[in-house]
mmCIF file as gemmi writes it, N, C-alpha and C atoms, coordinates in Angstrom:
data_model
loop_
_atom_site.group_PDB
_atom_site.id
_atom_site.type_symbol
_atom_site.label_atom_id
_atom_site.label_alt_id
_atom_site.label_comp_id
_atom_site.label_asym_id
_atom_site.label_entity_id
_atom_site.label_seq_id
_atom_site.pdbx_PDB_ins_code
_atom_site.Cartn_x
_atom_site.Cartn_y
_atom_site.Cartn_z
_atom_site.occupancy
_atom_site.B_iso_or_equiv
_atom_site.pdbx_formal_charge
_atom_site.auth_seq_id
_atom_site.auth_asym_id
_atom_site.pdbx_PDB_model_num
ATOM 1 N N . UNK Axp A 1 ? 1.25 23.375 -5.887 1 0 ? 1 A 1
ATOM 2 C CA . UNK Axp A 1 ? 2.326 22.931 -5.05 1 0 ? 1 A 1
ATOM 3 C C . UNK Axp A 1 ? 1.833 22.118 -3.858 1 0 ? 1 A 1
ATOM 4 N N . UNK Axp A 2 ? 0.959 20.972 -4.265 1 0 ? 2 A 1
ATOM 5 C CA . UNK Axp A 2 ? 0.378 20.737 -2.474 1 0 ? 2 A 1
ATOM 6 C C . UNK Axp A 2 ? 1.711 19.421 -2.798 1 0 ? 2 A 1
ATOM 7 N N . UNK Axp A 3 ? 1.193 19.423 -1.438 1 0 ? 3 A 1
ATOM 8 C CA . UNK Axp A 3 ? 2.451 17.814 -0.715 1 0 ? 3 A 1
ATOM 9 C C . UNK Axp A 3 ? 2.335 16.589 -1.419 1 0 ? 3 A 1
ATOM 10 N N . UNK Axp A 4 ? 3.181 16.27 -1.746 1 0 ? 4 A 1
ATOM 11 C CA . UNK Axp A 4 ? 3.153 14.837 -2.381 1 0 ? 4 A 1
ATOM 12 C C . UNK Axp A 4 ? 2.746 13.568 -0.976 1 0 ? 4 A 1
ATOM 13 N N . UNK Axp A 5 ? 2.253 12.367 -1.801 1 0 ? 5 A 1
ATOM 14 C CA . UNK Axp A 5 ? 2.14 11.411 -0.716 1 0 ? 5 A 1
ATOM 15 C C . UNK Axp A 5 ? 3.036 10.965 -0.085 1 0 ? 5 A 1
ATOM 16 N N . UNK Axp A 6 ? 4.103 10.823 -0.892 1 0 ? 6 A 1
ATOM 17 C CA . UNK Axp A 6 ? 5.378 9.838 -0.091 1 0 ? 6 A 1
ATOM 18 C C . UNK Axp A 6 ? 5.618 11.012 1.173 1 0 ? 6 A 1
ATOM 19 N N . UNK Axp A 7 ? 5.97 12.286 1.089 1 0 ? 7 A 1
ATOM 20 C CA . UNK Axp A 7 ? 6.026 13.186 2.16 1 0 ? 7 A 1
ATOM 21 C C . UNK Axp A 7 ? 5.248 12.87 2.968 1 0 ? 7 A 1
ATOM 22 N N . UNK Axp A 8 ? 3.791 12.829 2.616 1 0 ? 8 A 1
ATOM 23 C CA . UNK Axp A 8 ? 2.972 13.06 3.458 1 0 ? 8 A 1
ATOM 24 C C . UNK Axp A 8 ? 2.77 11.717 4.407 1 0 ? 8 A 1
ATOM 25 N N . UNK Axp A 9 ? 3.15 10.53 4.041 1 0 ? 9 A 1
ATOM 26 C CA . UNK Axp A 9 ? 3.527 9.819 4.683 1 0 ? 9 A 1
ATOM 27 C C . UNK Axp A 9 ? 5.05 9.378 5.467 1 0 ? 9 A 1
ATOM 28 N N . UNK Axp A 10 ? 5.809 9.733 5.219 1 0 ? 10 A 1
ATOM 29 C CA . UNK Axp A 10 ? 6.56 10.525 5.721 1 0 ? 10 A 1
ATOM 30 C C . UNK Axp A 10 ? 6.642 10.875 7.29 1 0 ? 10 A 1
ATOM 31 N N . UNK Axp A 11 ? 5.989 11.98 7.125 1 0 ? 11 A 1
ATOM 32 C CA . UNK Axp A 11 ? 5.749 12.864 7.893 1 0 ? 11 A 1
ATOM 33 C C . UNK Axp A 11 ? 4.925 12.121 9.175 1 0 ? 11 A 1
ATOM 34 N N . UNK Axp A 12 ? 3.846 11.503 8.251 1 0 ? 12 A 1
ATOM 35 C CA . UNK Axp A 12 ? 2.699 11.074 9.381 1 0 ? 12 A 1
ATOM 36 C C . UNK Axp A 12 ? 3.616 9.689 10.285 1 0 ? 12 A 1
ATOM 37 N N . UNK Axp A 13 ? 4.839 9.031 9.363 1 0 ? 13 A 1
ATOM 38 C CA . UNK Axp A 13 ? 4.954 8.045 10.257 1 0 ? 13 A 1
ATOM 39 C C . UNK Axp A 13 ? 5.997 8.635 11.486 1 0 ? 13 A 1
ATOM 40 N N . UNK Axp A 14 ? 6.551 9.48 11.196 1 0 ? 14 A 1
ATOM 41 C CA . UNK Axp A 14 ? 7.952 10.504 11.487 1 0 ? 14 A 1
ATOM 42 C C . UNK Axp A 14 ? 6.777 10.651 13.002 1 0 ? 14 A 1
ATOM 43 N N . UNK Axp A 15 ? 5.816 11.808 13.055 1 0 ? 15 A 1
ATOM 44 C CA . UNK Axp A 15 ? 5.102 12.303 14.434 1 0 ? 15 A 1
ATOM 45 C C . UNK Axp A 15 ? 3.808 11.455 14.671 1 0 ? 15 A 1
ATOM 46 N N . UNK Axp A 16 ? 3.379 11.133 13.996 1 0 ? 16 A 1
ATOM 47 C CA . UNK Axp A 16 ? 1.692 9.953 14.514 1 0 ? 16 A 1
ATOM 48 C C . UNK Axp A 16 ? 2.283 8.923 15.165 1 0 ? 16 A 1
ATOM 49 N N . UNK Axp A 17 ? 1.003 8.55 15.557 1 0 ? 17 A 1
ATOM 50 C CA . UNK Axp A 17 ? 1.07 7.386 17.075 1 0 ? 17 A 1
ATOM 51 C C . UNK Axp A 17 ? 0.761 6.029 16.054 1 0 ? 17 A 1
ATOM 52 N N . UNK Axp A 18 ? 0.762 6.184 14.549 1 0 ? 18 A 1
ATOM 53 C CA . UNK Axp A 18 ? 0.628 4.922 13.812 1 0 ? 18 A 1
ATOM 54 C C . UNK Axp A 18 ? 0.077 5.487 12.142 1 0 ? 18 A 1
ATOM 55 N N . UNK Axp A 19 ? 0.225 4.435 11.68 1 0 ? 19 A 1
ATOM 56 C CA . UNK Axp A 19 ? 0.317 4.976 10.422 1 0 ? 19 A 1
ATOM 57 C C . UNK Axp A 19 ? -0.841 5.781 9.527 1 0 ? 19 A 1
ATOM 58 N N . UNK Axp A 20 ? -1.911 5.652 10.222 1 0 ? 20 A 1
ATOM 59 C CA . UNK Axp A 20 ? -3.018 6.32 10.276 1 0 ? 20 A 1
ATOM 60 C C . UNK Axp A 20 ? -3.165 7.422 10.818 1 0 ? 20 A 1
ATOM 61 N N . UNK Axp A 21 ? -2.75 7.961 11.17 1 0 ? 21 A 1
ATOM 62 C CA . UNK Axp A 21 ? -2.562 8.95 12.773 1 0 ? 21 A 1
ATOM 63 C C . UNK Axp A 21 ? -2.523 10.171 11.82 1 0 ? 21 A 1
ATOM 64 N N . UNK Axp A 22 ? -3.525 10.844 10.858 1 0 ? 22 A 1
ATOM 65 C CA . UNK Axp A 22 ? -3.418 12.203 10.7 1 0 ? 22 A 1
ATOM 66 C C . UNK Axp A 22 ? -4.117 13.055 11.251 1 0 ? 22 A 1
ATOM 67 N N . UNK Axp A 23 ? -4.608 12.795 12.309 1 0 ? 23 A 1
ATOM 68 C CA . UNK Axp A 23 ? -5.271 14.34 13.315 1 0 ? 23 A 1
ATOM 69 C C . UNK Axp A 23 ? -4.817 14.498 14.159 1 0 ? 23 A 1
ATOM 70 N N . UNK Axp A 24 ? -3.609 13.614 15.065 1 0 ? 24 A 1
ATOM 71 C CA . UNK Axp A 24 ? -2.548 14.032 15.55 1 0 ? 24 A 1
ATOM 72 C C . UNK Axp A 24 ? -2.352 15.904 16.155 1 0 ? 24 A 1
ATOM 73 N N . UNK Axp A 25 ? -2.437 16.529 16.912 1 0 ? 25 A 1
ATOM 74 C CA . UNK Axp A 25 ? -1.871 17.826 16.672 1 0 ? 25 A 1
ATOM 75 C C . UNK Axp A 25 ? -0.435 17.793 15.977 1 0 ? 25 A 1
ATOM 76 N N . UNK Axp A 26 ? 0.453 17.15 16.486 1 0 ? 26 A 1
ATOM 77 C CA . UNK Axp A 26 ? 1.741 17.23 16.053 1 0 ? 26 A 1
ATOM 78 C C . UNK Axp A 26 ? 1.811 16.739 14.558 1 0 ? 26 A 1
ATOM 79 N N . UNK Axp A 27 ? 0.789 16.103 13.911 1 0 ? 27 A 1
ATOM 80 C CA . UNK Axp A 27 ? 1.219 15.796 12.52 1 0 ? 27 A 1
ATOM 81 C C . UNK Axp A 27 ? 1.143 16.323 11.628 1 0 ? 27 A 1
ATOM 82 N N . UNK Axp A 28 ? 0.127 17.351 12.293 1 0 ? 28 A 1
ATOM 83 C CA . UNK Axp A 28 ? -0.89 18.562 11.513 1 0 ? 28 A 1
ATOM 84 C C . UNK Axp A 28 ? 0.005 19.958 11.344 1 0 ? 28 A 1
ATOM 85 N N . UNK Axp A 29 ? 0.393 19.984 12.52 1 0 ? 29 A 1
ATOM 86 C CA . UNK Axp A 29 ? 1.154 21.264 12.573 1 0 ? 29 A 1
ATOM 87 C C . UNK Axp A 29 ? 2.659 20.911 11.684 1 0 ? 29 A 1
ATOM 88 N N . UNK Axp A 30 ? 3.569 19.442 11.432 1 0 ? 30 A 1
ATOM 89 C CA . UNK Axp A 30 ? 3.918 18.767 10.793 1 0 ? 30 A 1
ATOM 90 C C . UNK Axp A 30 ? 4.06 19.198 9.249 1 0 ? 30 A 1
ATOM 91 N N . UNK Axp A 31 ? 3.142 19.102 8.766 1 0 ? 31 A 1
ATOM 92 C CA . UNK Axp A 31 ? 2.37 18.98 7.224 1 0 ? 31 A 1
ATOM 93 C C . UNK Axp A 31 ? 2.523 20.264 7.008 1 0 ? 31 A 1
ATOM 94 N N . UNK Axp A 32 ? 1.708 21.425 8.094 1 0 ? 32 A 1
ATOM 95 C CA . UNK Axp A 32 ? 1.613 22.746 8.187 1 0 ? 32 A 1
ATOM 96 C C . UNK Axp A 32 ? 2.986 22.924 7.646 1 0 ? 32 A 1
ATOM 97 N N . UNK Axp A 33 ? 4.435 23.103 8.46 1 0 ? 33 A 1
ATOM 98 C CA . UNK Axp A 33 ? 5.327 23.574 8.525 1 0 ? 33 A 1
ATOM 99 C C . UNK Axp A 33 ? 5.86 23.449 7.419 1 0 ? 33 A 1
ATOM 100 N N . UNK Axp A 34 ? 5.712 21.957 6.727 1 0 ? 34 A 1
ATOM 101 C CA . UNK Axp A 34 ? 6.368 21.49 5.066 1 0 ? 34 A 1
ATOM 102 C C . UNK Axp A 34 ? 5.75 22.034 3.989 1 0 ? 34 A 1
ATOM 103 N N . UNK Axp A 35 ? 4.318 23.062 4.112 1 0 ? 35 A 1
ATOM 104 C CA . UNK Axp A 35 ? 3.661 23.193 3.135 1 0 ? 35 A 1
ATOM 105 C C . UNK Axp A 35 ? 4.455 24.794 3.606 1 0 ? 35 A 1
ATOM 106 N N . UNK Axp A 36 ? 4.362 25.37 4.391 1 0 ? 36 A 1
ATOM 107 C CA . UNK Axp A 36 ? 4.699 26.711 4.772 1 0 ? 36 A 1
ATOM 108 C C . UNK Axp A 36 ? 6.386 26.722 4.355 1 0 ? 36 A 1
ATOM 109 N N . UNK Axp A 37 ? 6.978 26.114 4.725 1 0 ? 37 A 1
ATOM 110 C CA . UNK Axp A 37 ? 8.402 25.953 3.84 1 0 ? 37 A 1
ATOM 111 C C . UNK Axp A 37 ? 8.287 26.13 2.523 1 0 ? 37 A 1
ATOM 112 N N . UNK Axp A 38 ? 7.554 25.083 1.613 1 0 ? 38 A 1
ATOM 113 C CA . UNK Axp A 38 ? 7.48 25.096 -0.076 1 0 ? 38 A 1
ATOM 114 C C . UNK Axp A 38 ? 6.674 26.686 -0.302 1 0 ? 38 A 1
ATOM 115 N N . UNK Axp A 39 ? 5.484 27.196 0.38 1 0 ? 39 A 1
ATOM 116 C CA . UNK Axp A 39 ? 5.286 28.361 -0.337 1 0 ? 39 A 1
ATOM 117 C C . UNK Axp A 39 ? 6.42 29.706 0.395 1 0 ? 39 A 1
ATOM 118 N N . UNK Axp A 40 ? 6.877 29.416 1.335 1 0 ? 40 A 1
ATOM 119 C CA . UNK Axp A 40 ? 8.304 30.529 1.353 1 0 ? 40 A 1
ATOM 120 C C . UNK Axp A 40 ? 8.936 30.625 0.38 1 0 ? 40 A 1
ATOM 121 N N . UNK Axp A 41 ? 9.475 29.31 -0.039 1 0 ? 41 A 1
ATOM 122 C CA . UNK Axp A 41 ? 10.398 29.466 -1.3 1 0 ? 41 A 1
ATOM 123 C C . UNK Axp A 41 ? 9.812 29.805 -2.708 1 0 ? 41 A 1
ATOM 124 N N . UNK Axp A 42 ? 8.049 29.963 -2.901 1 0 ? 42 A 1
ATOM 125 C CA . UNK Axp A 42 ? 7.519 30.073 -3.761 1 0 ? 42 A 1
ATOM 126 C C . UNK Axp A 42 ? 7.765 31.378 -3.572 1 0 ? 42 A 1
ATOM 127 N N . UNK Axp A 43 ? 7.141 32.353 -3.021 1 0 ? 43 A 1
ATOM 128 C CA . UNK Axp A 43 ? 7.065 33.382 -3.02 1 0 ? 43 A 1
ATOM 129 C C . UNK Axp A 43 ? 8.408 34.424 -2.79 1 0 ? 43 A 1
ATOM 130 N N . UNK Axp A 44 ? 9.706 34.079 -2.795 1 0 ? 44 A 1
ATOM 131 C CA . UNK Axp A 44 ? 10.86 34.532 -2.375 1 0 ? 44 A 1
ATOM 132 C C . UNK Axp A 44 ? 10.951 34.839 -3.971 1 0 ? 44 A 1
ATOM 133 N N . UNK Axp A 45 ? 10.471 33.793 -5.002 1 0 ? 45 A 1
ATOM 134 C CA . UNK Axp A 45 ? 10.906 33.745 -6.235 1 0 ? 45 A 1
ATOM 135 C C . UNK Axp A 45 ? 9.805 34.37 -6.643 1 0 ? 45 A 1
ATOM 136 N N . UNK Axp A 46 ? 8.601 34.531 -6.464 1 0 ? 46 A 1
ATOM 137 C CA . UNK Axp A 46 ? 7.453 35.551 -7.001 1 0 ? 46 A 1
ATOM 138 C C . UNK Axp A 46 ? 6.769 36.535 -6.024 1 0 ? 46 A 1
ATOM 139 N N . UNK Axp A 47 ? 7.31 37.711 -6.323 1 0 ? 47 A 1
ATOM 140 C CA . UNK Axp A 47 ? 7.671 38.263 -5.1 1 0 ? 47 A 1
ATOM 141 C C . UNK Axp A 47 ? 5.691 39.292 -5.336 1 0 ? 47 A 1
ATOM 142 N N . UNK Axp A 48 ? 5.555 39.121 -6.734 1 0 ? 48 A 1
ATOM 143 C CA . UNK Axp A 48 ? 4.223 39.644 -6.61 1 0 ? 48 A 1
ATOM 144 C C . UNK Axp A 48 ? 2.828 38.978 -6.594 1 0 ? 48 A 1
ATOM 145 N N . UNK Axp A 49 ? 3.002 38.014 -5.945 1 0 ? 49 A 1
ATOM 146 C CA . UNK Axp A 49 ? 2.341 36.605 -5.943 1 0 ? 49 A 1
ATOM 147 C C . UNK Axp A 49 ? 1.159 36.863 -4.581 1 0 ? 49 A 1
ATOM 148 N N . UNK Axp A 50 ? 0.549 38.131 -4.675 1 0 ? 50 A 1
ATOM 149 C CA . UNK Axp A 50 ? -0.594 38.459 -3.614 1 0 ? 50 A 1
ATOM 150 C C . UNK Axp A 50 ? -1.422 37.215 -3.154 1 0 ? 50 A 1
ATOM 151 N N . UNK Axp A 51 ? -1.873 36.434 -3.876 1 0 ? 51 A 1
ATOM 152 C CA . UNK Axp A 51 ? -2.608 35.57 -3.543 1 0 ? 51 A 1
ATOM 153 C C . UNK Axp A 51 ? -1.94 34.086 -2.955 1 0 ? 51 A 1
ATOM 154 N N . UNK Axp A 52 ? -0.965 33.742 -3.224 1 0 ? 52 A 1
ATOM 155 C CA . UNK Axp A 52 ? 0.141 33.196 -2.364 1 0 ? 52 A 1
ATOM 156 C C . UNK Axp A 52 ? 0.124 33.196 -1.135 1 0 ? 52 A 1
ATOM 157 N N . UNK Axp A 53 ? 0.831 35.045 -1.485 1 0 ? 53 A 1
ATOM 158 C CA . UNK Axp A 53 ? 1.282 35.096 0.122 1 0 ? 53 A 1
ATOM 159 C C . UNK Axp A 53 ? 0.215 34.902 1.231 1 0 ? 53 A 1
ATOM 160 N N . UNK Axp A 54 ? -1.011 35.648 0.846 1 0 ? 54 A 1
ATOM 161 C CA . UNK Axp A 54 ? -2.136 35.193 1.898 1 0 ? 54 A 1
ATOM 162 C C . UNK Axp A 54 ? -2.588 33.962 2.103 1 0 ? 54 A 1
ATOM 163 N N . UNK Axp A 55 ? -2.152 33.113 1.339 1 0 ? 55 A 1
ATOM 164 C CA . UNK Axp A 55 ? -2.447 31.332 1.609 1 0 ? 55 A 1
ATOM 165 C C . UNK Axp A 55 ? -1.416 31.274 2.833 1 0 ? 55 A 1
ATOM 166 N N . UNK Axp A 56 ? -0.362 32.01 2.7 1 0 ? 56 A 1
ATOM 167 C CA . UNK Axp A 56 ? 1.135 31.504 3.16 1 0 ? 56 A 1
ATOM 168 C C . UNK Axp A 56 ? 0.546 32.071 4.852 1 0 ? 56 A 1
ATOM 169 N N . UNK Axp A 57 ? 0.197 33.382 5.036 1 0 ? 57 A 1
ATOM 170 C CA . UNK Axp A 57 ? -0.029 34.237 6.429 1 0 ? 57 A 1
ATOM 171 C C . UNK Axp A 57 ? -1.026 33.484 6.914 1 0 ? 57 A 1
ATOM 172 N N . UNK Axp A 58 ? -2.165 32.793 6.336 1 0 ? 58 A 1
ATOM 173 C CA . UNK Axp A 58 ? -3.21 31.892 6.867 1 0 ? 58 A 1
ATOM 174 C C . UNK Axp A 58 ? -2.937 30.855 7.499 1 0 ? 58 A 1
ATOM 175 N N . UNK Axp A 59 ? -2.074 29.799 7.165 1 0 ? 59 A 1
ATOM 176 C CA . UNK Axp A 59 ? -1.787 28.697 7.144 1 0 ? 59 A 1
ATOM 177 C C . UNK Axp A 59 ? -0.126 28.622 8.166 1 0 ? 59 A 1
ATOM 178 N N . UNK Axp A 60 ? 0.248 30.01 8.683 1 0 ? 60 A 1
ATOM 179 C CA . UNK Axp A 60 ? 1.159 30.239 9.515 1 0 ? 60 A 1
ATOM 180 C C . UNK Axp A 60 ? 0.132 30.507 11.075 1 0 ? 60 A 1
ATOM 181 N N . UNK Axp A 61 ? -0.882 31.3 10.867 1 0 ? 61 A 1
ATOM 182 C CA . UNK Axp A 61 ? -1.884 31.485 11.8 1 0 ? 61 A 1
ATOM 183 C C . UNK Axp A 61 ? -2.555 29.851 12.046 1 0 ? 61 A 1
ATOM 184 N N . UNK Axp A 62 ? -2.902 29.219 11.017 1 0 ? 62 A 1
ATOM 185 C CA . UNK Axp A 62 ? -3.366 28.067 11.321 1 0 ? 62 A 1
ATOM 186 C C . UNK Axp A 62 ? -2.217 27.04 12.517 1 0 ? 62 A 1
ATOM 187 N N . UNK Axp A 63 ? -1.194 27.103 11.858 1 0 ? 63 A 1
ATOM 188 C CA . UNK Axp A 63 ? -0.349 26.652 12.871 1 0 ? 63 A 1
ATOM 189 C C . UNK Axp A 63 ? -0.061 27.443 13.903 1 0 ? 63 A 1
ATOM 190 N N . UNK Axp A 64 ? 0.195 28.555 14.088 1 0 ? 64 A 1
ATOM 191 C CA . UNK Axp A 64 ? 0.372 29.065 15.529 1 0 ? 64 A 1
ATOM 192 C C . UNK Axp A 64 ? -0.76 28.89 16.309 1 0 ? 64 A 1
ATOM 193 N N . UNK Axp A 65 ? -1.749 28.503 15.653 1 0 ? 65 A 1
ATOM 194 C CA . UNK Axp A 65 ? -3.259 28.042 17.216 1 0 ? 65 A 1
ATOM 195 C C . UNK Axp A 65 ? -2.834 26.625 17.084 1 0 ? 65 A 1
ATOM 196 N N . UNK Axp A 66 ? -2.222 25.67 16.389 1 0 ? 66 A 1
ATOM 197 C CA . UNK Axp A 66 ? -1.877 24.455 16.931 1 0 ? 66 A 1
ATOM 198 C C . UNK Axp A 66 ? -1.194 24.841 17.705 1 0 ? 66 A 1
ATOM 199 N N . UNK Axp A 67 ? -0.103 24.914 17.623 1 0 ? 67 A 1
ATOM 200 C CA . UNK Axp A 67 ? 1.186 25.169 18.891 1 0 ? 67 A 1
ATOM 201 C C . UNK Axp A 67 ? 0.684 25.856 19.991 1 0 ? 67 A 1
ATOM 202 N N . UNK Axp A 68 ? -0.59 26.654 20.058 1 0 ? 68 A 1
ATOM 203 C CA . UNK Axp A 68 ? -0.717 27.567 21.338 1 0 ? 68 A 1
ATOM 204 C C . UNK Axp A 68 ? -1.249 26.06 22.125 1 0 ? 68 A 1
ATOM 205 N N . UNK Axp A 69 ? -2.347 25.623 21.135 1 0 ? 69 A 1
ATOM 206 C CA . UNK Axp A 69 ? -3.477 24.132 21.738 1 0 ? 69 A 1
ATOM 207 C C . UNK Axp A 69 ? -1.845 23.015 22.76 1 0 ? 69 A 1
ATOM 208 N N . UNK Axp A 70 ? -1.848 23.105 21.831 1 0 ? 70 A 1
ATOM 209 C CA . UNK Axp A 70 ? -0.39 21.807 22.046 1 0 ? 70 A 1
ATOM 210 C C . UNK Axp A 70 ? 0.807 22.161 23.334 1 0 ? 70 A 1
ATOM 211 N N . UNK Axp A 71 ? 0.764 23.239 23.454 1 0 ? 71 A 1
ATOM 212 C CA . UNK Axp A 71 ? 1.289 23.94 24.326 1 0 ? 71 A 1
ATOM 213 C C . UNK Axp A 71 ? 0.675 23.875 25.67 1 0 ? 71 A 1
ATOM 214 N N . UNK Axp A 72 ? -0.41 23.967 25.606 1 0 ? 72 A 1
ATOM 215 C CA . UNK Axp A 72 ? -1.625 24.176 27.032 1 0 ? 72 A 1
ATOM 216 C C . UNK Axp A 72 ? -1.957 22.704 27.078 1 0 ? 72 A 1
ATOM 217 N N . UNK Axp A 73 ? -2.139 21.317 26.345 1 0 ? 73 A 1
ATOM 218 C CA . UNK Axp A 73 ? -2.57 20.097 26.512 1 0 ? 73 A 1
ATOM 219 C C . UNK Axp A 73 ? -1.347 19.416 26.467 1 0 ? 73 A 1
ATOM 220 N N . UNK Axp A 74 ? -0.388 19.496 25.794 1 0 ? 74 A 1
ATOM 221 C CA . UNK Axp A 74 ? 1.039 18.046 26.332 1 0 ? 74 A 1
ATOM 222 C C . UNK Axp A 74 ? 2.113 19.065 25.907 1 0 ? 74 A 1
ATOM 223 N N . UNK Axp A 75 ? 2.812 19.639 27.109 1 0 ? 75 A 1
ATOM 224 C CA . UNK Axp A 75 ? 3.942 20.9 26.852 1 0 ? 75 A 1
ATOM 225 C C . UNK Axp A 75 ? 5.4 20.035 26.739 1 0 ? 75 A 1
ATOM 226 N N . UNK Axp A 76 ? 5.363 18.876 26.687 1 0 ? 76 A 1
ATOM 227 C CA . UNK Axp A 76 ? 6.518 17.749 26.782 1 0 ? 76 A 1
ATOM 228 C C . UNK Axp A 76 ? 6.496 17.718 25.055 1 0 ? 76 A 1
ATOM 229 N N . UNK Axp A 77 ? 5.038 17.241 24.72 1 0 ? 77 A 1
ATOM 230 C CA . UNK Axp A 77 ? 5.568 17.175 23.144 1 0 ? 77 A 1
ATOM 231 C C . UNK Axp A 77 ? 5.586 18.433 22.386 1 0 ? 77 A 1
ATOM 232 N N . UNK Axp A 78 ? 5.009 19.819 22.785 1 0 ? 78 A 1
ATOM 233 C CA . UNK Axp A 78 ? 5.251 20.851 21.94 1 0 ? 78 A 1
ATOM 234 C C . UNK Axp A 78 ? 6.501 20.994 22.12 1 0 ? 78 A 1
ATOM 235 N N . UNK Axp A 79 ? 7.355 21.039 23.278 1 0 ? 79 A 1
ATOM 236 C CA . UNK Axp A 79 ? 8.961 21.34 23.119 1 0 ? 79 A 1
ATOM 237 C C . UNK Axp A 79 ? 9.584 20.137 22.145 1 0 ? 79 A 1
ATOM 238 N N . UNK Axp A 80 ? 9.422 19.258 22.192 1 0 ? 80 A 1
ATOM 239 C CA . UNK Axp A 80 ? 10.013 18.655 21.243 1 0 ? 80 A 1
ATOM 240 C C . UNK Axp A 80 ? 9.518 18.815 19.68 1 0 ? 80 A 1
ATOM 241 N N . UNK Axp A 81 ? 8.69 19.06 19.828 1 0 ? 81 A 1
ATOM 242 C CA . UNK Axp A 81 ? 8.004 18.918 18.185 1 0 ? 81 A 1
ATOM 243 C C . UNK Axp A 81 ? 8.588 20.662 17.45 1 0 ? 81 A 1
ATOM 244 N N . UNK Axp A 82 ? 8.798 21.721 18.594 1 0 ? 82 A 1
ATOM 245 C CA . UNK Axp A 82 ? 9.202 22.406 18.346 1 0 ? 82 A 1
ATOM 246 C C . UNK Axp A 82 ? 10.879 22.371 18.226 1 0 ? 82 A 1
ATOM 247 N N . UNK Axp A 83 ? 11.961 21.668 18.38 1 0 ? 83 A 1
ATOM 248 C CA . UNK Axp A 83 ? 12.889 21.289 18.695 1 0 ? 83 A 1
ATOM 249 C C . UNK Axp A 83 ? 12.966 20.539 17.022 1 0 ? 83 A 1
ATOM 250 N N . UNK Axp A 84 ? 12.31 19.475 17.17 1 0 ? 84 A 1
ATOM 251 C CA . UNK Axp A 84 ? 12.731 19.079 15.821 1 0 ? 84 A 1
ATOM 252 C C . UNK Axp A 84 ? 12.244 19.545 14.227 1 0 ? 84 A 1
ATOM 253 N N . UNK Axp A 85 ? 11.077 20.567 14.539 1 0 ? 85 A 1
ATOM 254 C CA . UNK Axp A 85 ? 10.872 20.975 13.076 1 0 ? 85 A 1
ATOM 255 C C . UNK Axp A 85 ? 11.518 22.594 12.778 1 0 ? 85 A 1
ATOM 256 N N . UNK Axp A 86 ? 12.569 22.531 14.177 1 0 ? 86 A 1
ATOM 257 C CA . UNK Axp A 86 ? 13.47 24.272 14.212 1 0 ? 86 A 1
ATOM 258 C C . UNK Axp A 86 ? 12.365 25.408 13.845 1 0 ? 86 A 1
ATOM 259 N N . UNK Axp A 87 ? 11.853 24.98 14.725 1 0 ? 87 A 1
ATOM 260 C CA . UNK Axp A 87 ? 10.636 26.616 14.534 1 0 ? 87 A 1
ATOM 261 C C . UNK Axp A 87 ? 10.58 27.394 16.115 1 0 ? 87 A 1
ATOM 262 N N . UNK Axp A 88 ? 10.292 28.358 15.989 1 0 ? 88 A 1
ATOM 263 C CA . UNK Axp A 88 ? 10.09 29.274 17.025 1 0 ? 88 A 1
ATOM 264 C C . UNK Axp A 88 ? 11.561 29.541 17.484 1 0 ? 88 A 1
ATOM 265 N N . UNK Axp A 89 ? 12.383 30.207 17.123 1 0 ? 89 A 1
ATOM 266 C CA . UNK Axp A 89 ? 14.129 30.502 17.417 1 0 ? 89 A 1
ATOM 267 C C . UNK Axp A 89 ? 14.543 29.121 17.248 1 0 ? 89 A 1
């Protein structure tokens, strides 16, 4: 289930500073959130899918140390980036 390109470009033109722009914090955490969406819905439907889900709890931790980083270095774009990908309430 990884990301297709057209998404993944997408995405990168949606939060990067240009069309190249994938180390971005915000593009990363981005990608994060769309891959963490597709294995939610994987695992809702395979509910005994152990090895899944720990991709899924990793890669939620991976993004919550973006957002902490992003938070402490430009708190203008974590509220928004949090705002538009409806995460955190």
């Amino acid at each position: 289930m990884p990301i297709t390109k057209e998404d993944k470009e997408k995405i990168i033109k949606k939060f990067g500073k240009s069309k190249d722009d994938t180390g971005a914090t915000e593009v990363q955490v981005a990608i994060l959130s769309h891959r963490i969406s597709e294995l939610t819905e994987h695992v809702k439907i395979h509910k005994k899918d152990k090895h899944t889900r720990r991709g899924l709890v990793q890669l939620v931790s991976q993004r919550k140390k973006l957002l902490k980083y992003l938070s402490k270095t430009n708190t203008k774009s974590y509220v928004t980036l949090i705002k538009e990908l409806s995460i955190r309430g």
